[in-house]
Z-matrix of the N, CA and C atoms (Angstrom, degrees):
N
C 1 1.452
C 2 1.534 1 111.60
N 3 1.133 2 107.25 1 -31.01
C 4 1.630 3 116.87 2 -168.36
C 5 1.342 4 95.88 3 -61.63
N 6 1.776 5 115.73 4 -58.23
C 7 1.409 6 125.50 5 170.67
C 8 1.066 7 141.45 6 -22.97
N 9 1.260 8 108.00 7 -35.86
C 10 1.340 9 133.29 8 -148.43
C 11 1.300 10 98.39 9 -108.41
N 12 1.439 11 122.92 10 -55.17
C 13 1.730 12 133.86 11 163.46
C 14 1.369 13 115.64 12 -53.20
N 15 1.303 14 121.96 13 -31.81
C 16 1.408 15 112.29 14 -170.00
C 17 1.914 16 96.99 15 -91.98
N 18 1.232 17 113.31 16 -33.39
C 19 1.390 18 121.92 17 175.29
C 20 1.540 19 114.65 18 -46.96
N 21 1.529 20 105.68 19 -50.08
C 22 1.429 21 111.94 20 173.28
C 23 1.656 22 127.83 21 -72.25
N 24 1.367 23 103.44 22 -34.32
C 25 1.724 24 115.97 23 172.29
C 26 2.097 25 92.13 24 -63.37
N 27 1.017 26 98.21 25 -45.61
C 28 2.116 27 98.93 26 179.33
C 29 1.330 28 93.88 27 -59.36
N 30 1.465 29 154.45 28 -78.76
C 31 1.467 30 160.98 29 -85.60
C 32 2.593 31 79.64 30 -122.41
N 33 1.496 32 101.80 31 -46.40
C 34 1.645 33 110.28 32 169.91
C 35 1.592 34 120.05 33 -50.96
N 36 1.715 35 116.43 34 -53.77
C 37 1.215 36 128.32 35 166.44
C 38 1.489 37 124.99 36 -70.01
N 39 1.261 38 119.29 37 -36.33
C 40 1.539 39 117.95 38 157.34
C 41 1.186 40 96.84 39 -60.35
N 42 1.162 41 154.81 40 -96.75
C 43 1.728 42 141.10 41 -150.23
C 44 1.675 43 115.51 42 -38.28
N 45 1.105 44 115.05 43 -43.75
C 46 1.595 45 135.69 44 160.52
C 47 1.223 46 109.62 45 -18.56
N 48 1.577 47 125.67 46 -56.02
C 49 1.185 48 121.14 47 -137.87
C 50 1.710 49 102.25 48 -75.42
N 51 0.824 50 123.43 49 145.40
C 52 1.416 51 111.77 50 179.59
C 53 1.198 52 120.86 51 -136.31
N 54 1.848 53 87.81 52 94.49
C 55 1.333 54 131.47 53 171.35
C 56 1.528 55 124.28 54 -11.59
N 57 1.446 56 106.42 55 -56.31
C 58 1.586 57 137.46 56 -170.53
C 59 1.839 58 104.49 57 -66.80
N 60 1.460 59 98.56 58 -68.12
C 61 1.303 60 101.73 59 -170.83
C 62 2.167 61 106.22 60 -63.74
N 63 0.891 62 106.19 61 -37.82
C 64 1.346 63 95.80 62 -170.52
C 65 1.444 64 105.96 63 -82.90
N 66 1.405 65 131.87 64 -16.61
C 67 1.477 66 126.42 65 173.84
C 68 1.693 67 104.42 66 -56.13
N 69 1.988 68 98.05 67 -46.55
C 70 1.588 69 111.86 68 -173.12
C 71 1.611 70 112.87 69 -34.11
N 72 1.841 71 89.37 70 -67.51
C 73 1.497 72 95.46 71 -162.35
C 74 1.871 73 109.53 72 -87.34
N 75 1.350 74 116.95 73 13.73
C 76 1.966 75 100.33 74 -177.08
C 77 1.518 76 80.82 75 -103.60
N 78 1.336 77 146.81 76 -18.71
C 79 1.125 78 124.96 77 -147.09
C 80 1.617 79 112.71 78 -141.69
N 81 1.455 80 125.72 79 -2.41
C 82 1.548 81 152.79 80 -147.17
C 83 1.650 82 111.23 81 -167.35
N 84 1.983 83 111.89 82 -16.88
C 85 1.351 84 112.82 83 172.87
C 86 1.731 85 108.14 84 32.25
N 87 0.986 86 110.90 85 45.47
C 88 1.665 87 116.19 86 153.56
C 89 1.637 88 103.69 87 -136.76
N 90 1.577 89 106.44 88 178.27
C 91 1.149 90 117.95 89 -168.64
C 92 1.690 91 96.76 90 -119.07
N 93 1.616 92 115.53 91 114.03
C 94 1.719 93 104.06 92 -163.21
C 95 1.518 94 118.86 93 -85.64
N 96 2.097 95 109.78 94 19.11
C 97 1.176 96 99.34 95 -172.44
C 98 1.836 97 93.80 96 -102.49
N 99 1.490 98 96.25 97 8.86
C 100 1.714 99 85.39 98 159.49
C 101 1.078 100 118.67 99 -85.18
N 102 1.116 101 145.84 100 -11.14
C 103 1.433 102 142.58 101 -144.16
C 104 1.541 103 92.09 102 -137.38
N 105 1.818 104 101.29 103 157.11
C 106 2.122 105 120.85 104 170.91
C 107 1.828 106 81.23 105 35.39
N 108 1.486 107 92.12 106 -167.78
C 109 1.158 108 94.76 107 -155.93
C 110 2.125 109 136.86 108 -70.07
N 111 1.447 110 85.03 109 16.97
C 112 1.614 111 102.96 110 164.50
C 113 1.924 112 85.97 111 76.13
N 114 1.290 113 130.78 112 14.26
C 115 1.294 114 115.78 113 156.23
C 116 1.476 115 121.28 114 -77.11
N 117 1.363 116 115.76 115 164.87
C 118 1.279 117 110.84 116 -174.02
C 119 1.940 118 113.71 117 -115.37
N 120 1.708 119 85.67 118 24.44
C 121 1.864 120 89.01 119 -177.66
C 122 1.707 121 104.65 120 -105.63
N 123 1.236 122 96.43 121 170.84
C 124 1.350 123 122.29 122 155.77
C 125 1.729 124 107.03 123 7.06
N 126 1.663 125 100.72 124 -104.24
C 127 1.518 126 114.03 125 -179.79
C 128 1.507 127 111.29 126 -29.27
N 129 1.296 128 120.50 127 -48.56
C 130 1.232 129 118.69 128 -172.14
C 131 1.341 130 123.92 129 -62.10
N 132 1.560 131 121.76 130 -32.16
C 133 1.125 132 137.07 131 -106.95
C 134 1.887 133 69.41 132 -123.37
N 135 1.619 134 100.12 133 -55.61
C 136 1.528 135 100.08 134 -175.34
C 137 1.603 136 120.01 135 -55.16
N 138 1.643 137 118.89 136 -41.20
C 139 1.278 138 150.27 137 165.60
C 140 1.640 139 97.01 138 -31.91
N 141 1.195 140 108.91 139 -82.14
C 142 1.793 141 131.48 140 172.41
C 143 1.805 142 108.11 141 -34.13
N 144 1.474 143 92.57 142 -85.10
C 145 1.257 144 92.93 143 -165.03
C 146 1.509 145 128.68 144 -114.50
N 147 1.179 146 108.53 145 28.27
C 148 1.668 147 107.66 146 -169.90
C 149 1.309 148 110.90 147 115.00
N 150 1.726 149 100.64 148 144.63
C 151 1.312 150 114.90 149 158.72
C 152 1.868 151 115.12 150 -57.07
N 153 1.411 152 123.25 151 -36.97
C 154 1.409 153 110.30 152 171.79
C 155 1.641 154 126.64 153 -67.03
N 156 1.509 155 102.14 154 -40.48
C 157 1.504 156 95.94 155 172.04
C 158 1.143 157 114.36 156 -84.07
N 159 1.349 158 124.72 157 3.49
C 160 1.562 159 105.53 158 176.84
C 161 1.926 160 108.56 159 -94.03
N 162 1.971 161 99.52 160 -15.66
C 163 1.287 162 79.76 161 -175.03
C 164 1.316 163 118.14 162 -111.93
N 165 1.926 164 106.05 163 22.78
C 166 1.269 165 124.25 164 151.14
C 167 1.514 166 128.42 165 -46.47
N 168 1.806 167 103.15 166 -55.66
C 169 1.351 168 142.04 167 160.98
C 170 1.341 169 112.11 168 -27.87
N 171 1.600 170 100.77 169 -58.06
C 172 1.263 171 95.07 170 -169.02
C 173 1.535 172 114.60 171 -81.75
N 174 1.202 173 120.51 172 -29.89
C 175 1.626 174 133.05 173 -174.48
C 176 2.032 175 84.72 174 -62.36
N 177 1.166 176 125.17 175 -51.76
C 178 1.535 177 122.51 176 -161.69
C 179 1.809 178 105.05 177 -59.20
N 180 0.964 179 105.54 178 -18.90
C 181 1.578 180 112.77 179 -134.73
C 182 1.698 181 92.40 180 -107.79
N 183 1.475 182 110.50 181 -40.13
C 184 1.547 183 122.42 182 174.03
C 185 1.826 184 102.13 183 -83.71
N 186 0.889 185 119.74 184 -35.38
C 187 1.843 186 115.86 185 175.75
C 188 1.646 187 93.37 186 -75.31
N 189 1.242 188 140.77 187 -56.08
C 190 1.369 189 127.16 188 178.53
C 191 1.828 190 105.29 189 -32.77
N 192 1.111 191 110.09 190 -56.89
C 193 1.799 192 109.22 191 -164.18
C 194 1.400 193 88.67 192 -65.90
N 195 1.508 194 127.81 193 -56.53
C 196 1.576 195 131.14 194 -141.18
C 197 2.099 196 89.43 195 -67.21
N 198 1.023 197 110.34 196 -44.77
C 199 1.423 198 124.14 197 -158.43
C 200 1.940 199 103.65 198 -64.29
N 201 1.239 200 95.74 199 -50.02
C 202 1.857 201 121.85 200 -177.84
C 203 2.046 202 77.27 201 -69.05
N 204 1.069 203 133.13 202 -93.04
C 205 1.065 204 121.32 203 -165.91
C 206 1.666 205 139.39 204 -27.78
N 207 1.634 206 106.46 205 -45.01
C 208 0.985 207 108.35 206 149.95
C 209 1.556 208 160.10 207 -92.02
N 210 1.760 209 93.72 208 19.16
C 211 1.440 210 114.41 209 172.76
C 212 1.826 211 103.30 210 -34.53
N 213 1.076 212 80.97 211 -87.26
C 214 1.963 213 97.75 212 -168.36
C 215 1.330 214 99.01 213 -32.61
N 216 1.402 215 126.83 214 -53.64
C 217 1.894 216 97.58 215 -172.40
C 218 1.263 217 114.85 216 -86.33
N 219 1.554 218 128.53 217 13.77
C 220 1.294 219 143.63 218 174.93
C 221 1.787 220 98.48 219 -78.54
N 222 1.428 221 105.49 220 -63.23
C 223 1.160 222 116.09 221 -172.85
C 224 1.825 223 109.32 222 -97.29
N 225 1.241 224 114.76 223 17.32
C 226 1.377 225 128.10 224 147.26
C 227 2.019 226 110.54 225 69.93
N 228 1.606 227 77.15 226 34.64
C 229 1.645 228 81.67 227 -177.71
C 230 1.763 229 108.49 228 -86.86
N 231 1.621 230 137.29 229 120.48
C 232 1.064 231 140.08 230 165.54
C 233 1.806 232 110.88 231 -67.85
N 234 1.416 233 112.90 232 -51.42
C 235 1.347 234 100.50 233 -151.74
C 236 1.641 235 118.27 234 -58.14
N 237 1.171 236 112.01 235 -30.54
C 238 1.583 237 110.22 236 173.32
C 239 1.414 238 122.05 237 -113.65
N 240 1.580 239 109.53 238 132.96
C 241 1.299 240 119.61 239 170.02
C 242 1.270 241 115.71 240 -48.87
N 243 1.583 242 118.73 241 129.24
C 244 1.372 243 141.70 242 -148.32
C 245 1.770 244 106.23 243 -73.65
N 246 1.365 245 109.94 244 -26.01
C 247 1.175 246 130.82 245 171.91
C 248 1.713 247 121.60 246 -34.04
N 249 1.441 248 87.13 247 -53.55
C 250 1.425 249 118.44 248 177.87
C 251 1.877 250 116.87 249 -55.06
N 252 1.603 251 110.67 250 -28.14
C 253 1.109 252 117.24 251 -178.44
C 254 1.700 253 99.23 252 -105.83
N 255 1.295 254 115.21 253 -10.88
C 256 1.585 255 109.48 254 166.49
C 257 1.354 256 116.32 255 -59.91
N 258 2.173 257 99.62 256 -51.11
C 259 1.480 258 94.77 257 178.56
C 260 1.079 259 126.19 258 -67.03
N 261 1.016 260 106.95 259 -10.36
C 262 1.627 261 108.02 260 171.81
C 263 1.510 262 114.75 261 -59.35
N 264 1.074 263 121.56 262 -49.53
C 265 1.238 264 130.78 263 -157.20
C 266 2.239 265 99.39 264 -76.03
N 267 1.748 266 89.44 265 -38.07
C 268 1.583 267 85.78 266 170.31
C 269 1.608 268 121.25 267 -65.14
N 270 1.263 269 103.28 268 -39.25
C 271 1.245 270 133.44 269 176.29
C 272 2.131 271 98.64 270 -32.30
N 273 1.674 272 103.80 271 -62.76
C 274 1.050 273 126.03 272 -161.61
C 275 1.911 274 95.63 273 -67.99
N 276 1.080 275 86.10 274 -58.61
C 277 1.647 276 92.69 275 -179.48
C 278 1.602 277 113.03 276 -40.59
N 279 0.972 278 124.37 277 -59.15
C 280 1.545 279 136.26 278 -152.62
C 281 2.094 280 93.77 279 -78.81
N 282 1.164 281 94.53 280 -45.62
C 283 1.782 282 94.57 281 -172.83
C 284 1.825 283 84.80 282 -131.91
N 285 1.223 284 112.87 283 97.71
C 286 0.954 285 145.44 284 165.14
C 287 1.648 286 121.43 285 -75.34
N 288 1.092 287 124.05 286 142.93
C 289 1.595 288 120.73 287 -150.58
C 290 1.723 289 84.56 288 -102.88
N 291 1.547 290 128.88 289 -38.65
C 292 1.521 291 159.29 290 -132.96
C 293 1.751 292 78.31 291 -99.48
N 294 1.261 293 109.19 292 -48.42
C 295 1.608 294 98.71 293 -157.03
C 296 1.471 295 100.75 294 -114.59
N 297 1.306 296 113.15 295 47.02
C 298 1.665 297 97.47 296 168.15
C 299 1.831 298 124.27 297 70.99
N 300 1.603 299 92.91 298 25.42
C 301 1.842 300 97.62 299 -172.00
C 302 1.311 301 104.76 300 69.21
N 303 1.363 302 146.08 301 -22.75
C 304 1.538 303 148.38 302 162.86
C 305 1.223 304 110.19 303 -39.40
N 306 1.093 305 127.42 304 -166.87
C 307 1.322 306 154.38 305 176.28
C 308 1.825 307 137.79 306 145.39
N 309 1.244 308 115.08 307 -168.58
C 310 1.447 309 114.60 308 155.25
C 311 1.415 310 143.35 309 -96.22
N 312 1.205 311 160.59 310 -171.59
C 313 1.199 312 153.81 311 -120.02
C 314 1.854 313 95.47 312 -133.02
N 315 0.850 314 125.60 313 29.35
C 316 1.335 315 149.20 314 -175.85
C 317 2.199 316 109.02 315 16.37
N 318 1.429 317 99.25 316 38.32
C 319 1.200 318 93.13 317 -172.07
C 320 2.164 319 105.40 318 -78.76
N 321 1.079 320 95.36 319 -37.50
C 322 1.698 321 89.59 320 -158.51
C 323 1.823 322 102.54 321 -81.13
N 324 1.738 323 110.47 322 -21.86
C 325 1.350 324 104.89 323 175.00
C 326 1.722 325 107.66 324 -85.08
N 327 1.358 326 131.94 325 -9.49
C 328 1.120 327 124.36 326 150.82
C 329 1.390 328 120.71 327 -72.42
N 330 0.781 329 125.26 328 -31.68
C 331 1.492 330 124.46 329 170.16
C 332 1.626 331 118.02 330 -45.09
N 333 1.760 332 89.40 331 -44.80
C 334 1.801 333 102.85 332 -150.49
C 335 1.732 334 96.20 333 -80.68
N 336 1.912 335 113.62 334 -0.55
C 337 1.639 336 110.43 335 176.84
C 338 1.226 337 94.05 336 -61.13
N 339 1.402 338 119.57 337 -28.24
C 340 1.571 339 115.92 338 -145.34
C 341 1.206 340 121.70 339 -96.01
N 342 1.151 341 98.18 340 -4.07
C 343 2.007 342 108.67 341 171.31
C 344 0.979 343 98.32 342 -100.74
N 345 1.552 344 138.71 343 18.47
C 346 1.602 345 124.45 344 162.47
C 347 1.687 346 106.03 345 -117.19
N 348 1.249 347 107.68 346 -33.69
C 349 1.568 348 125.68 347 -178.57
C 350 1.390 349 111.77 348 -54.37
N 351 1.993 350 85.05 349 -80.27
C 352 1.926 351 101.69 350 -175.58
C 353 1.409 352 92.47 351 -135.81
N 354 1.227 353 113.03 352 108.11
C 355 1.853 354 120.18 353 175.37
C 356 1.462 355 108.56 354 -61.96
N 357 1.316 356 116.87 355 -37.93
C 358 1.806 357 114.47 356 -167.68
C 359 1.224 358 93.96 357 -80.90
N 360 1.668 359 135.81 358 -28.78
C 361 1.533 360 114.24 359 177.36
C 362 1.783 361 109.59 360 -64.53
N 363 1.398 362 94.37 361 -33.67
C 364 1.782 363 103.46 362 -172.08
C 365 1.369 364 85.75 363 -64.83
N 366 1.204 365 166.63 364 -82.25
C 367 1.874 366 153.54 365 -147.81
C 368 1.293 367 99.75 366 -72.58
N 369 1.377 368 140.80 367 -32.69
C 370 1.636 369 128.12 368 163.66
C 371 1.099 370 111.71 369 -58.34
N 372 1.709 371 138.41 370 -56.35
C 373 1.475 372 122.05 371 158.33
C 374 1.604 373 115.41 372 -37.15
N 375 0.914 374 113.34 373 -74.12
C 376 1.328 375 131.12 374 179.43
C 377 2.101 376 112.48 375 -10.60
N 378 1.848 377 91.06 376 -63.35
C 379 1.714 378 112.33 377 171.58
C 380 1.593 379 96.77 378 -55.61
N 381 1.084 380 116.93 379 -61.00
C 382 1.593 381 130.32 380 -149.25
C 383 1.880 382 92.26 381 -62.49
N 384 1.282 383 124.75 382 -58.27
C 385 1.434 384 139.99 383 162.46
C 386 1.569 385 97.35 384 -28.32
N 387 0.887 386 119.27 385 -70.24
C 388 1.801 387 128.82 386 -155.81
C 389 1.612 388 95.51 387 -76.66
N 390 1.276 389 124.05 388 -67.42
C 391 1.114 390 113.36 389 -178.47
C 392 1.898 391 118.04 390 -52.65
N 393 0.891 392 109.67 391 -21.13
C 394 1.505 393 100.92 392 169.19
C 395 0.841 394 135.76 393 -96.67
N 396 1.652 395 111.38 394 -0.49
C 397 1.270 396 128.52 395 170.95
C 398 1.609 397 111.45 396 -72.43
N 399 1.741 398 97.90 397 -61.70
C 400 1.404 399 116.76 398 179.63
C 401 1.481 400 103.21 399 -45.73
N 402 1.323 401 127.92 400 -52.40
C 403 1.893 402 133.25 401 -179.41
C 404 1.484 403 100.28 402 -55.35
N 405 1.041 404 107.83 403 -80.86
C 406 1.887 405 112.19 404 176.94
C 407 1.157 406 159.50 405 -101.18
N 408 1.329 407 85.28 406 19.90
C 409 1.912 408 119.73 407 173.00
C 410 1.425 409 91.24 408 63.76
N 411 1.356 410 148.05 409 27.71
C 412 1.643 411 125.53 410 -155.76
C 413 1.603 412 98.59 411 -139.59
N 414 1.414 413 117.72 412 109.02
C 415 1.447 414 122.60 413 -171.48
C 416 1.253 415 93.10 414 -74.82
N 417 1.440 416 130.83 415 -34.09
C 418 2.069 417 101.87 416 -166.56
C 419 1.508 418 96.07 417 -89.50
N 420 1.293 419 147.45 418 -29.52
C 421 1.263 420 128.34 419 163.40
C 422 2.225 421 113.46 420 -47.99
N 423 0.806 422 84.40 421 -34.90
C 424 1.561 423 79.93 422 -172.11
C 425 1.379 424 99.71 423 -74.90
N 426 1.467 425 115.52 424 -45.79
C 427 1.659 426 112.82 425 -179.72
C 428 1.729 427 105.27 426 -52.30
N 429 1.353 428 118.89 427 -64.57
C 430 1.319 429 129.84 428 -155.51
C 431 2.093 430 96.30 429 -56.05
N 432 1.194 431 105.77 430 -30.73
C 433 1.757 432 105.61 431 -169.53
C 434 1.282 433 99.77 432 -95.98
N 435 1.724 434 141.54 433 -7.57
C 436 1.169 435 126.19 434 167.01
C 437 1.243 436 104.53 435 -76.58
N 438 1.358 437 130.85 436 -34.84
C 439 1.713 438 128.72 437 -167.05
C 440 1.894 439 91.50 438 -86.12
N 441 0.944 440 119.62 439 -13.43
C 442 1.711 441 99.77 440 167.90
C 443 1.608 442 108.12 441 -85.97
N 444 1.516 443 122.21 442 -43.69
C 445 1.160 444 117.41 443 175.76
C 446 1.550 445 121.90 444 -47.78
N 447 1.661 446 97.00 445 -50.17
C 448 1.432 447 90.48 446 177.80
C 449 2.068 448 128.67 447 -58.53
N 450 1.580 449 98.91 448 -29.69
C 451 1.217 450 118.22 449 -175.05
C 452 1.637 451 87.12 450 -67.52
N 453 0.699 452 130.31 451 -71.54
C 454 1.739 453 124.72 452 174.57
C 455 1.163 454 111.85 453 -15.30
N 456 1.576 455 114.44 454 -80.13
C 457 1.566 456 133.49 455 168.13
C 458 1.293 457 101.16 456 -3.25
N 459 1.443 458 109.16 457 -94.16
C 460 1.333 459 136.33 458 -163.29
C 461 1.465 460 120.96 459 -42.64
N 462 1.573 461 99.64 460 -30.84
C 463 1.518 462 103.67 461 172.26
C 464 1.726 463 113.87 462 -90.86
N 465 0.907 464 112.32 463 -1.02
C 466 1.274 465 134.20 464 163.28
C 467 1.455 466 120.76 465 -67.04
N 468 1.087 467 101.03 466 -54.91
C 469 1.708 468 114.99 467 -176.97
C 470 1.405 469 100.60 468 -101.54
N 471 1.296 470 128.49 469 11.00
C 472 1.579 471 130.80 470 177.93
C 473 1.628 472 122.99 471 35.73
N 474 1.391 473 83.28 472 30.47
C 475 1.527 474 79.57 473 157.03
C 476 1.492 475 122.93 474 -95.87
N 477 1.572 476 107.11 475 108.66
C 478 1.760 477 122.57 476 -178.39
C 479 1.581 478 103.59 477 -38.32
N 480 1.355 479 106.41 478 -67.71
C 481 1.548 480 100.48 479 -146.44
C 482 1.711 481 95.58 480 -60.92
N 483 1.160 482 117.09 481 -55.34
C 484 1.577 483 109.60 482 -165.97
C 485 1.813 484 87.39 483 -67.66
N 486 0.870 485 168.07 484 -42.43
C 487 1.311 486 139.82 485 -155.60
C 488 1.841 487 113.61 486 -83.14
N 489 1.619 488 95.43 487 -26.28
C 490 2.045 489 93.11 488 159.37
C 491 1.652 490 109.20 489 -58.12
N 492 1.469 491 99.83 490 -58.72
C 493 1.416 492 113.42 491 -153.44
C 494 1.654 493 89.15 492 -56.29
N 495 1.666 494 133.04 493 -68.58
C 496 1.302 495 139.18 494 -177.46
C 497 1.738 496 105.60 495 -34.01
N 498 1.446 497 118.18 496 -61.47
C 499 0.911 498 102.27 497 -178.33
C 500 1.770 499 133.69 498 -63.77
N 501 1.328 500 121.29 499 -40.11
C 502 1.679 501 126.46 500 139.65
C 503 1.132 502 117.30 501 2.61
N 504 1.303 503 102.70 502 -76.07
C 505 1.696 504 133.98 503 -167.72
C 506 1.462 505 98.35 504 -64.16
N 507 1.387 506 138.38 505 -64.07
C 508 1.179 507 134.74 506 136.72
C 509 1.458 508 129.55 507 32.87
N 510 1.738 509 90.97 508 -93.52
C 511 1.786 510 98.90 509 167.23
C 512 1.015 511 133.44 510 -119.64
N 513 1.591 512 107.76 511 40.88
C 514 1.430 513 140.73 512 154.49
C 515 1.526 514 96.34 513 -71.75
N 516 1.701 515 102.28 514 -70.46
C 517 1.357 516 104.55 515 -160.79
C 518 2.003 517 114.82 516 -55.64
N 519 1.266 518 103.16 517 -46.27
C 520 1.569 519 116.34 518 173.65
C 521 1.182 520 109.25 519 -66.67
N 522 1.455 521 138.39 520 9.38
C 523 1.361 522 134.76 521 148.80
C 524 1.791 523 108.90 522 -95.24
N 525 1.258 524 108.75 523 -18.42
C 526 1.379 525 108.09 524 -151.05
C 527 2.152 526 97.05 525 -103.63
N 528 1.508 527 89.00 526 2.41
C 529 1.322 528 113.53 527 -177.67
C 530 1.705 529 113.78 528 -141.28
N 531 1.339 530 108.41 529 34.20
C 532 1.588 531 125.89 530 167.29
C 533 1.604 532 103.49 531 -67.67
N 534 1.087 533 119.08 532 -45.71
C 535 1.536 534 111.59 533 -172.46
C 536 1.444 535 107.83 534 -82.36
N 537 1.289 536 110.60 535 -27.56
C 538 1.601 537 87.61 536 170.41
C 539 1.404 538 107.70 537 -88.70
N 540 1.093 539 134.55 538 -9.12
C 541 1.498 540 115.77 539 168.75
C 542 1.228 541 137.46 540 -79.68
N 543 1.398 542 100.09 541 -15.21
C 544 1.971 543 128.22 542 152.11
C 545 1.789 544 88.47 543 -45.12
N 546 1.166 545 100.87 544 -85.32
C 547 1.888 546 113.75 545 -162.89
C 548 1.133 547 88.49 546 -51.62
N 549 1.353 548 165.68 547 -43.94
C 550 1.205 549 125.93 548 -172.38
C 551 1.641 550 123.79 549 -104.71
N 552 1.109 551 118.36 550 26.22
C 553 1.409 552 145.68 551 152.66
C 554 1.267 553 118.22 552 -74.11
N 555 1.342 554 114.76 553 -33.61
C 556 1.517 555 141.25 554 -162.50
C 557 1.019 556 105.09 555 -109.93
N 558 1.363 557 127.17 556 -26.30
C 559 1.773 558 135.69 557 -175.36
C 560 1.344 559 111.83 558 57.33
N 561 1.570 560 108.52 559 50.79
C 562 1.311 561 117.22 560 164.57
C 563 1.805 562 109.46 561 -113.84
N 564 1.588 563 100.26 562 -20.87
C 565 1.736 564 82.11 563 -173.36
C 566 1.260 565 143.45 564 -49.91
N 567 1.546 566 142.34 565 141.78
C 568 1.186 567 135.87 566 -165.97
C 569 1.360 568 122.91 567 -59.78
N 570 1.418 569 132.89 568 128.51
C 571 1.511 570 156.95 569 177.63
C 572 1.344 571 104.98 570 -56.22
N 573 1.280 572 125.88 571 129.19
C 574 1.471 573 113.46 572 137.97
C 575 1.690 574 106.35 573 -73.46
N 576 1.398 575 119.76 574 175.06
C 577 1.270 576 115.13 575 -164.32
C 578 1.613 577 107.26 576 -106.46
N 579 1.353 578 108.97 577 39.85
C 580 1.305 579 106.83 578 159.20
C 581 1.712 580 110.75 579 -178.53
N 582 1.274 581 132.33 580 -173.84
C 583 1.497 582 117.53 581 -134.37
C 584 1.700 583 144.37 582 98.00
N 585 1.187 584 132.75 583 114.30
C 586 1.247 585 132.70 584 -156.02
C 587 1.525 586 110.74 585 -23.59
N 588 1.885 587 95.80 586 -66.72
C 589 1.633 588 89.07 587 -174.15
C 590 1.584 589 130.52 588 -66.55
N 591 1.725 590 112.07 589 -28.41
C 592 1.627 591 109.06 590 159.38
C 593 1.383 592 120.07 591 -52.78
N 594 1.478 593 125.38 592 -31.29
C 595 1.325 594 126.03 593 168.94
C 596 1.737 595 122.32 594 -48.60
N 597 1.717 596 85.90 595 -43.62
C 598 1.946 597 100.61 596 -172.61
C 599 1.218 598 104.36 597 -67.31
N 600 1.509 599 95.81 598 -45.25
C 601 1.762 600 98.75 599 -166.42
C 602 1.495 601 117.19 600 -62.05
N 603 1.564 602 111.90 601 -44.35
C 604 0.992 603 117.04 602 174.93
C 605 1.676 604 125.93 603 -49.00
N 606 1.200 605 108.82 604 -47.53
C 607 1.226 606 128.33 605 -162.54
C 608 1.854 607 92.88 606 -82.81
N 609 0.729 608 125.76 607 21.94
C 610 1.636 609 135.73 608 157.85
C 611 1.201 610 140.47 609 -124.14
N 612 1.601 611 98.48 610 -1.92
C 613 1.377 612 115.04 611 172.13
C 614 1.495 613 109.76 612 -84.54
């Protein structure tokens, strides 16, 4: 039991680390929750500071989940589904010990459970991500509909534990992405700078 608790408080502090803010300030000496939308993920990170640090971010941010996920069969624990030490690691991410209980929107360290769990769900997010990007230039719409697809998936293939845990994650994430779903109701949310509809839109200005 001891194992198992201290494994999970490890699988909590790996998610913690926050990737974003410390890329900002060792290497950019700013703080990136001043700047775009003061998140500390991915999108932002690229927005802020580059295509390299943002897709530093993201490589950190998907090994946080993959890493927290595979504690237990690292350290060869059966009794609990491995899942359990993923959320942890989202857990860590989102209310971060490093950042003041803060955090980010836990999309890319949920992801990264899934390249240790079920890899082909992790490249079906992955398609589902890209393809909605490419349709609507809009990374939190694509994020928010890969974690429903997958929650689908899962109930599909009946696997319980990932289809609780997927669904959670779910309307975690669509709470944790309320303001952008205001803005894109409103057809204000932010563009990546390329994609069908940035194309349309653009081309009407």
């Amino acid at each position: 039991m001891i194992k198992i608790i201290s494994l999970l408080i490890i699988a909590y502090l790996i998610g913690s680390i926050p990737s974003g803010i410390q890329i900002g300030k060792i290497f950019f000496h700013i703080n990136v929750r001043d700047y775009g939308s003061g998140n500390i993920g991915t999108t932002n990170i690229y927005r802020t500071l580059g295509p390299y640090a943002g897709t530093a971010v993201l490589i950190i941010d998907l090994a946080k989940g993959a890493i927290a996920t595979a504690l237990p069969l690292i350290f060869g624990i059966n009794s609990i589904n491995p899942l359990l030490f993923g959320l942890m690691a989202v857990l860590g991410h989102t209310f971060s010990i490093f950042d003041h209980f803060k955090g980010g929107k836990a999309v890319a360290t949920s992801a990264g459970m899934l390249i240790v769990y079920n890899l082909p769900f992790f490249f079906l997010a992955v398609f589902v991500l890209l393809l909605c990007i490419t349709i609507t230039s809009m990374v939190s719409f694509g994020s928010i509909l890969g974690f429903i697809i997958i929650a689908i998936a899962s109930l599909i293939i009946h696997d319980n534990i990932l289809s609780i845990v997927a669904i959670i994650l779910t309307f975690f994430v669509i709470y944790k992405h309320k303001d952008n779903i205001k803005r894109i109701l409103t057809g204000k949310e932010n563009l990546v700078p390329f994609g069908i509809y940035y194309l349309i839109k653009k081309n009407k200005q």
